[in-house]
N, C-alpha and C positions, 0 to 999 in steps of 0.2 A: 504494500500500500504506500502510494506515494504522501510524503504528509511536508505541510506547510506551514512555517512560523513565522511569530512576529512578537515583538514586544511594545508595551505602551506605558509610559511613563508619569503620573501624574501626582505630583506633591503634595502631602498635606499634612504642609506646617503648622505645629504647635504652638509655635513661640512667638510672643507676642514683640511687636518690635516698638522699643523705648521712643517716649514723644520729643519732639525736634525742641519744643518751644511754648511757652503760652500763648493762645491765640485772642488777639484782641477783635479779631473782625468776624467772628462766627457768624453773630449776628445780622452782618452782610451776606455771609454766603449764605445764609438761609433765605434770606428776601430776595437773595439774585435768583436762588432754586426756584422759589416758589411761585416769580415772575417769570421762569425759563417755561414751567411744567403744570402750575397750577390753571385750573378750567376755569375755577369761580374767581381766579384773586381782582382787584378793582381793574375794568376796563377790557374786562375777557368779551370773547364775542360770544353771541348765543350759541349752543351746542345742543346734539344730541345722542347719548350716548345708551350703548347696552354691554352689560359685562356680562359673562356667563362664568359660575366657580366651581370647585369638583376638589373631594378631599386626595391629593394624586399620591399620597403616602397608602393609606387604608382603603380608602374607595367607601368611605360612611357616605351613603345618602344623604344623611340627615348633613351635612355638608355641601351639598348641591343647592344652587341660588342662583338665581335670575333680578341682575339690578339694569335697573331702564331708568336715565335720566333727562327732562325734555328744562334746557334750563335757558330762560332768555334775561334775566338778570339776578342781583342779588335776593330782590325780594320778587321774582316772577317766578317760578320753576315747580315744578313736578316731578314726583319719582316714586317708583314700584317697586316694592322687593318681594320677590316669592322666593318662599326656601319650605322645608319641614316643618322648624321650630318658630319660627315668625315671618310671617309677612304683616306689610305695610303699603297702603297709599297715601301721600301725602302729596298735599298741594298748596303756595304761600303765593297769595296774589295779591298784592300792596301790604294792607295791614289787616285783609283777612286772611287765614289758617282754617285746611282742613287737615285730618287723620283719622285713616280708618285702621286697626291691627286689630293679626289675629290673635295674640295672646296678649299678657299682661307684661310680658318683660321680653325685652334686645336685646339677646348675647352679645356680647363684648365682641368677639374675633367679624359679629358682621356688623355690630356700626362700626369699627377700623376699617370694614371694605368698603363701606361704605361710603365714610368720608376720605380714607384715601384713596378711592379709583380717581377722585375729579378734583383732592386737593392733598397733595403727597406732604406736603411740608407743616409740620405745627409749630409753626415761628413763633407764636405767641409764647406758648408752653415751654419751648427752650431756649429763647432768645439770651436770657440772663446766665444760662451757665458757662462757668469758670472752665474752659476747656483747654485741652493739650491736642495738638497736631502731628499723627505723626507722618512718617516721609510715605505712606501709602496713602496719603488724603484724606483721613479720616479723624473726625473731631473726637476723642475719649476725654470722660470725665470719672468720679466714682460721686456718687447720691450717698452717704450715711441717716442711719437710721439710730436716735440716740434713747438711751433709757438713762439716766442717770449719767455716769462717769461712763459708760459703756457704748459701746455703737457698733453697727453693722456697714456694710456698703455692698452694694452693686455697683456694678462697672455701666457703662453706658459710652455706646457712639455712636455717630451718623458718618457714614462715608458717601465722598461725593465721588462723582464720575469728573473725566477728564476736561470736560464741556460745564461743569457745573452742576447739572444736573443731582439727584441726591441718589444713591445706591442704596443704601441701607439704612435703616433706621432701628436701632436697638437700645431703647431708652423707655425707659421708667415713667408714661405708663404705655405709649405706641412701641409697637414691633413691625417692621415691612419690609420686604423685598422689591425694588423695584428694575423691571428687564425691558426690554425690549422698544426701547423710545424712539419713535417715529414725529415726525412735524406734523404740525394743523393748526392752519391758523399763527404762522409766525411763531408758534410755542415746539415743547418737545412733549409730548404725552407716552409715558409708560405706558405700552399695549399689553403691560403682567404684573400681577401685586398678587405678592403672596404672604400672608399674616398665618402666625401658629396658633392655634387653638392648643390646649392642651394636648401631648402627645401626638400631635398631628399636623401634615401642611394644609393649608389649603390657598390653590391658586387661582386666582379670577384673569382671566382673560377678557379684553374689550373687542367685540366683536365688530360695534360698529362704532362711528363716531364722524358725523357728518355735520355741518350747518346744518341749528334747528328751520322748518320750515314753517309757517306763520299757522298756526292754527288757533284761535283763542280758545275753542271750546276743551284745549287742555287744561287751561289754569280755570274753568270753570269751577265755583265750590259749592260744593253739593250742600254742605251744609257749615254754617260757623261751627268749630270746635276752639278755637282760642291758642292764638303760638304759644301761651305760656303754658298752654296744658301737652305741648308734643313731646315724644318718647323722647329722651335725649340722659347724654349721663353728664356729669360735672364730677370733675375733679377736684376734693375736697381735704382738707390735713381731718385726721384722727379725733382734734379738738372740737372739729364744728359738730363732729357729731354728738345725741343725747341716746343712752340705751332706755327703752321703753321700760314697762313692770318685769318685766321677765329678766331683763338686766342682762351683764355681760359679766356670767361668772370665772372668778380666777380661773387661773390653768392646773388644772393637775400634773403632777411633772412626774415622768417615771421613773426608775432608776435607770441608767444606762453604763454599758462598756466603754465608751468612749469618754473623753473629753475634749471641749471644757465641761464642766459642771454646774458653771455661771457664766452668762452671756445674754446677749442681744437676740432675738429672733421679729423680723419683719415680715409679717405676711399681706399680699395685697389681698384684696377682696373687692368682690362688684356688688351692690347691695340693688332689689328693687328699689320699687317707687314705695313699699308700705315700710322698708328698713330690712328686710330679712335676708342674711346673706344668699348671695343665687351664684357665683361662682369663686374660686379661687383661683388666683394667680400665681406670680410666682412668689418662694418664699426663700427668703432668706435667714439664713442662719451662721454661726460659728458650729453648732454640732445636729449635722443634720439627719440623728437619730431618732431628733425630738420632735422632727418637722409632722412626720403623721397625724401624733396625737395631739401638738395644737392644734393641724387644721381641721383634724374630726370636732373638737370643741368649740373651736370659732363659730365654723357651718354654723353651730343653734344658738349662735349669739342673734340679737333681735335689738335694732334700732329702732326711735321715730322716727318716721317718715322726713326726711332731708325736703324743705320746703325753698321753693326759686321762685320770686314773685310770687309767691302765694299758691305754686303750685307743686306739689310734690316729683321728684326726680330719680333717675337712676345716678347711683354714686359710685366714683371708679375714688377707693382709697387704701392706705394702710395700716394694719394695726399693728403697733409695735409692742413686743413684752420683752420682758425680763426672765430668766427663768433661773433655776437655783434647784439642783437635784444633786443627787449622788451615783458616784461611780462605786460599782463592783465590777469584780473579774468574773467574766462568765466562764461557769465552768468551778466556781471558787468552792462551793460548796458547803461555807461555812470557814473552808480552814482561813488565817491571817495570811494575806500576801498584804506585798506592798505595794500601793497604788499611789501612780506616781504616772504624769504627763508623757504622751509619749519622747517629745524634747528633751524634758530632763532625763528620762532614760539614755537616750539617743549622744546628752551632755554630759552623763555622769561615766558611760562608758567609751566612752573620747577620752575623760580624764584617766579612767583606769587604766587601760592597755592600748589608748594610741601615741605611738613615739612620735608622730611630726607634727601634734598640735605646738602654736605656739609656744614660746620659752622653753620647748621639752628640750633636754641633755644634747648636743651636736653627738653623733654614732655612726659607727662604721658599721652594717652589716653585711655578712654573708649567708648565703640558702640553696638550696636544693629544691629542684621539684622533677618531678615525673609526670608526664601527659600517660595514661592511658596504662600499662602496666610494663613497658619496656623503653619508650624514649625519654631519655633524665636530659636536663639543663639545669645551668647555674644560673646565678643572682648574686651581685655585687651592690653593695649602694651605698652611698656618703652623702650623710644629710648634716647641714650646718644649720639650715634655718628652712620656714616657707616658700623662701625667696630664693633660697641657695641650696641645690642637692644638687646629685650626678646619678644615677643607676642604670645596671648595664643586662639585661637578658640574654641566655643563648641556648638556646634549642639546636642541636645538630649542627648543621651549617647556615644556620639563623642568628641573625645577634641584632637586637634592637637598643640602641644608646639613647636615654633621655636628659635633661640638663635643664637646670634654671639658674639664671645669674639674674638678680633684681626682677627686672619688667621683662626679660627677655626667655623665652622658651625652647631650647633646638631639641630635634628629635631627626633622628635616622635609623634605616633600617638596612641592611645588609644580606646578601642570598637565599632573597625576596623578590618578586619580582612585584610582589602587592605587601602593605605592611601585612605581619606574619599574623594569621589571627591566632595559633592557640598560644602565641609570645604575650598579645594584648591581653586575649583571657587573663593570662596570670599575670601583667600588669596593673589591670584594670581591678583585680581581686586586692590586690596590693593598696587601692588607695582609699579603701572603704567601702562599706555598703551600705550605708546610709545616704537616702534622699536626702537630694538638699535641701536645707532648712529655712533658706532664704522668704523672699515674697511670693514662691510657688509652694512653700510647705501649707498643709493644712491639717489643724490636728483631728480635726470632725471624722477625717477617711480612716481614722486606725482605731481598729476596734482592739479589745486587751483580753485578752484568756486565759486560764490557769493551766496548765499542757503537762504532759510528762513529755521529757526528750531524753533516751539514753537511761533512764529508770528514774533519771533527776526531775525535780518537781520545778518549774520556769513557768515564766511569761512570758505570751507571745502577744505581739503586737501587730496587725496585720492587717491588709484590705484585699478584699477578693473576694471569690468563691471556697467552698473547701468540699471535699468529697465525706462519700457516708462513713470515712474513718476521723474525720473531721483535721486530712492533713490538705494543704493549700494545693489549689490545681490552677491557678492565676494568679494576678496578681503579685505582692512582698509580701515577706515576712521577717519577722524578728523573734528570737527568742534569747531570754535574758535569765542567767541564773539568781537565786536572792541577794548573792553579792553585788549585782548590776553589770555583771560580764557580759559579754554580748557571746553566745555559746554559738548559735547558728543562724544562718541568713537563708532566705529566698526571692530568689527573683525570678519571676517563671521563663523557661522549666527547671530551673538548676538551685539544688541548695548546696549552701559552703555551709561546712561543722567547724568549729576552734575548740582545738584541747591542748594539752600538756600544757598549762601556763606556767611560766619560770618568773621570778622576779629580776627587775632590774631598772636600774635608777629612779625605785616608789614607783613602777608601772609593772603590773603585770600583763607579759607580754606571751601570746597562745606561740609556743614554738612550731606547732603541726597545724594545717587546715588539710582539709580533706573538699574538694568540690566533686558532687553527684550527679546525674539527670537521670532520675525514673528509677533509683537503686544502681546505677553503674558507674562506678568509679572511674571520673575524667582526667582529674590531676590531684596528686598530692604534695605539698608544700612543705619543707623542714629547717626551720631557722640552724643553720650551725654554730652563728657563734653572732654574740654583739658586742663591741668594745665603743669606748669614747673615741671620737674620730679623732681627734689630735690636730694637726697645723695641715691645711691644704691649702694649695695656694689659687686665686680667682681664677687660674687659668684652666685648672680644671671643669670648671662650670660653663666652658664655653667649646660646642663641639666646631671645628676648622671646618671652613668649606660647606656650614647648614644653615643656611639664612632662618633667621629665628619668628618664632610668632610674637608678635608685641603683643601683653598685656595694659592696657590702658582705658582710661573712665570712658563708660560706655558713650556717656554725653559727648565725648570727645572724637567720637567715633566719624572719620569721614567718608567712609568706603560705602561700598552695595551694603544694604542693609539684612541682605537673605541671598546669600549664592547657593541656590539647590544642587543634590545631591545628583549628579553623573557617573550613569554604570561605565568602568573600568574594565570591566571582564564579565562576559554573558556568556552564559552556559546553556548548550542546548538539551532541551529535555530529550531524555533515554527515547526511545518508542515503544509504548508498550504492544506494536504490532495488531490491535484491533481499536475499531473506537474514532469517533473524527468529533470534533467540538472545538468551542471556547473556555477557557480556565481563564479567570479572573483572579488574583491574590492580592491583597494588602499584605507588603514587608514591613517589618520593624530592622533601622539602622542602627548600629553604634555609631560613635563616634569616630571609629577610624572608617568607616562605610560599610563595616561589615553585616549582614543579614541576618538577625539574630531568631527570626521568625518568618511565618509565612501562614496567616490563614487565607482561607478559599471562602472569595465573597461570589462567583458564582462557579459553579458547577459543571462536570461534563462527564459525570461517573466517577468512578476511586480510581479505576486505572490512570487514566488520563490527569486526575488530580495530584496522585500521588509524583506520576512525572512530571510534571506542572513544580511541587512543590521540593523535589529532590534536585531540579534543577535551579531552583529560586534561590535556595540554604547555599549555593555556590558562586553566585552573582558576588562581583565587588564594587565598591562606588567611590567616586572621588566624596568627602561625607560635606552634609549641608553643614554651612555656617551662617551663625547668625553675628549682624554687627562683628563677621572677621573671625570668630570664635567657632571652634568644630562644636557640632550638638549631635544629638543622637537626630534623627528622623524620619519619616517613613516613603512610604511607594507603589502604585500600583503595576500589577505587570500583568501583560495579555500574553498569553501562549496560543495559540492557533493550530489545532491538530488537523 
């Protein structure tokens, strides 16, 4: 069988990229948007539009809507919405108002269709925020939500297109996509707006959009109903609100594994026209274990009716608490463990047995390891400081030299023709397992359990899934003996174990690791000896001949902001001789470009997968960098059988 490939590449970046600048003129690019794109904004020509929408995530009916707008001014216009859960006719002809609807309350996700099919921009609502710019065009800011000394925040931006136009809208309280902009009328009109409903897309498409054509007996009104009595919602703070007799009782807090224990939770909510909460939005928190059982409680929270000129409203707002619970170890059972953050675990055993945090002793060491059960390499390394070490790898006819002198990083590699992956494995084991702790850590994601490992009774600390022996099948893990050692690690698929710990200079330091995947012994590690380094002179910290990577403040940063990740080496899938399809995979990269994974986002049988996937774990990349900086990141790749 003759069979044919191809491969397909497409990015997708995690990392957020640092803002250039404070932006004083937001405020302008939002009126210049909204004069580029908006239908209704002052001096628009009459229009007549129909959008038609379809949930293209799930395919819920009840997500299916038909909006038809016949609009010849501000206060002239007409418009129809048929969907499931509400329809409406409305009509505003001077200073009379009609509406007719089918139920009592407007979901949120379709008055957003509704006022952004024909006016994308809500300049009012975010004209005043404090934003940052960054080099992709997009305005971020963060909203906090305060209780006391305590606060939360969400992120928030609007990115504009090249032309001005607005792309996206991701702010507190509008969400939108907008695609596909075409002219009419001197303007640019998105022919696509897609807003998320809970767990779902849904996209409206404008079918038609033409000059209205004169017919008065559209704005005709059937009958007075009064514009202050129309469905509409208003965006309100927490305070304006009054809870009716039924009141708004405290929150029950539950006990939870994780922490914090105290914090901030924000939860949005849409309330009717009588006060009774009718959806939730999104909810923010620091430990988002808690987040279910406020929002089951909120739900039967019960307001007065929010009055606007004297007539009752739907309310788009947030209710902010406090919350204050206890952490146990699941799994504890009663016995005493010690419960303790996962940071300061994460910082107490940093203090215990890592040699290269700050101020530790300058050392010389030497090691041994073995890949697999018969290739051994050595390890050398002399560390002075953070800023100042030298260590040297060599597997076989492999030898990987790494270096830091101050701000300057050299790295080489040698009878390689790619850096060596199983040299970085055991490098990269070398510099810790712990997530950074920085502005990407979050302590809500790490749940704490009481574990046996080894027959020894630990804590494990971990997020993921875990199988019905309740050992990790995604995901990291940690586990920490009562000393605060760090005994074993996980990162799927592979766990490292540390034992034999020896003392040496107030640290104890695990002479042996052992790295696993699935019970089979990958590498093992054996410190032979550690001594105080003694006098080395700068020159060793400097490899001849290897132009170095500069560390320096991100802000200072003038380069490509994101150079993605290019395959080096493509391996062609085996054939499994029957079978013809598409394999689709998402890879996960290291930081040298190496392929540390491969799941199958679609399908074409296991044979075909399996080739697909045994070809993929062999792929090399030149690896993405962010602001100049190697990151881990990922890739999609097409097989063609």
């Amino acid at each position: 069988m003759k069979r044919h490939w191809c491969f397909l590449i497409v990015l997708l970046s995690s990392a957020a990229l640092i803002a250039s600048g404070r932006s004083d003129d937001f405020e302008q690019r939002l009126t210049n948007a909204s004069k580029k794109s908006s239908l209704t904004a002052p001096g628009s020509r009459p229009f007549h539009l129909k959008l038609e929408a379809t949930d293209t995530r799930h395919h819920d009916p009840q997500f299916n809507v038909e909006i038809e707008v016949w609009w010849s001014g501000p206060e002239k216009w007409r418009r129809e919405v048929k969907s499931a859960p509400f329809s409406q006719t409305s009509v505003q002809n001077g200073e009379h108002y009609y509406e007719s609807n089918s139920k009592d309350y407007l979901p949120w996700w379709l008055y957003e269709l509704m006022q952004e099919s024909v006016d994308p921009v809500p300049v009012a609502e975010l004209k005043n925020e404090e934003v940052e710019f960054t080099g992709r065009g997009c305005a971020q800011w963060e909203r906090e939500f305060s209780k006391g000394t305590e606060n939360v925040g969400i992120h928030n931006s609007v990115c504009f297109n090249p032309d001005g136009t607005v792309k996206s809208l991701f702010t507190e309280p509008f969400g939108a996509q907008f695609e596909n902009y075409q002219p009419f009328n001197h303007k640019l009109i998105a022919r696509s707006v897609t807003v998320w409903p809970k767990g779902t897309d849904v996209k409206g498409t404008v079918t038609l959009l033409e000059a209205l054509k004169k017919d008065e007996s559209l704005f005709a009104i059937p009958s007075e109903t009064g514009l202050n009595t129309r469905m509409r919602f208003l965006s309100v703070p927490e305070s304006a609100l009054e809870p009716d007799d039924r009141g708004t009782s405290p929150i029950t807090w539950p006990v939870v594994h994780n922490f914090p224990a105290t914090g901030v939770m924000a939860i949005n909510v849409k309330l009717d026209r009588s006060g009774s909460v009718r959806e939730v939005g999104v909810v923010v928190s620091h430990n988002v274990a808690l987040q279910d059982t406020a929002v089951a409680q909120v739900k039967a929270w019960k307001f007065k009716p929010y009055l606007s000129n004297g007539s009752p409203v739907q309310v788009n707002t947030n209710i902010v608490l406090r919350f204050d619970t206890k952490v146990e170890l699941l799994g504890a059972n009663g016995k005493a463990y010690v419960v303790d953050s996962f940071l300061n675990r994460i910082n107490k055993a940093r203090e215990l047995s890592d040699l290269r945090t700050p101020g530790s002793q300058p050392f010389h060491l030497v090691a041994s390891f073995r890949v697999g059960e018969s290739v051994a390499g050595t390890y050398e390394e002399t560390w002075l400081s953070p800023t100042k070490w030298r260590r040297q790898a060599q597997l076989g006819s492999m030898t990987v030299t790494e270096s830091q002198s101050d701000n300057r990083i050299f790295r080489k590699y040698t009878g390689s023709e790619f850096s060596p992956r199983l040299i970085d494995n055991f490098l990269d084991g070398l510099d810790g397992p712990f997530p950074r702790t920085d502005g990407s850590f979050f302590e809500g994601d790490w749940g704490q359990s009481a574990v046996v490992l080894g027959g020894t009774e630990m804590v494990r600390v971990a997020r993921g899934q875990v199988d019905s022996k309740n050992q990790p099948i995604n995901g990291a893990a940690y586990w920490f003996d009562s000393a605060g050692l760090l005994r074993a690690s996980y990162s799927k698929p592979r766990t490292t174990t540390y034992d034999d710990f020896v003392a040496w200079n107030g640290k104890q330091i695990p002479h042996h690791t052992e790295l696993t995947e699935n019970g089979v012994r990958l590498m093992v590690t054996s410190i032979e000896r550690i001594e105080p380094a003694g006098e080395v002179a700068d020159a060793q910290f400097v490899l001849d001949g290897v132009k170095p990577e500069i560390i320096e403040d991100l802000g200072d940063y003038d380069g490509p902001p994101l150079v993605q990740p290019e395959p080096i080496l493509k391996v062609k899938p085996v054939n499994p001789q029957w079978g013809h399809g598409t394999v689709l995979l998402d890879v996960a990269l290291d930081a040298h470009g190496h392929v540390t994974s491969a799941d199958v986002r679609q399908s074409a049988g296991q044979a075909l997968d399996d080739a697909a996937v045994s070809a993929a774990m062999q792929w090399e990349f030149q690896p993405m960098l962010i602001k100049g900086r190697r990151v881990p990141g990922h890739a999609a790749l097409r097989f063609d059988f």
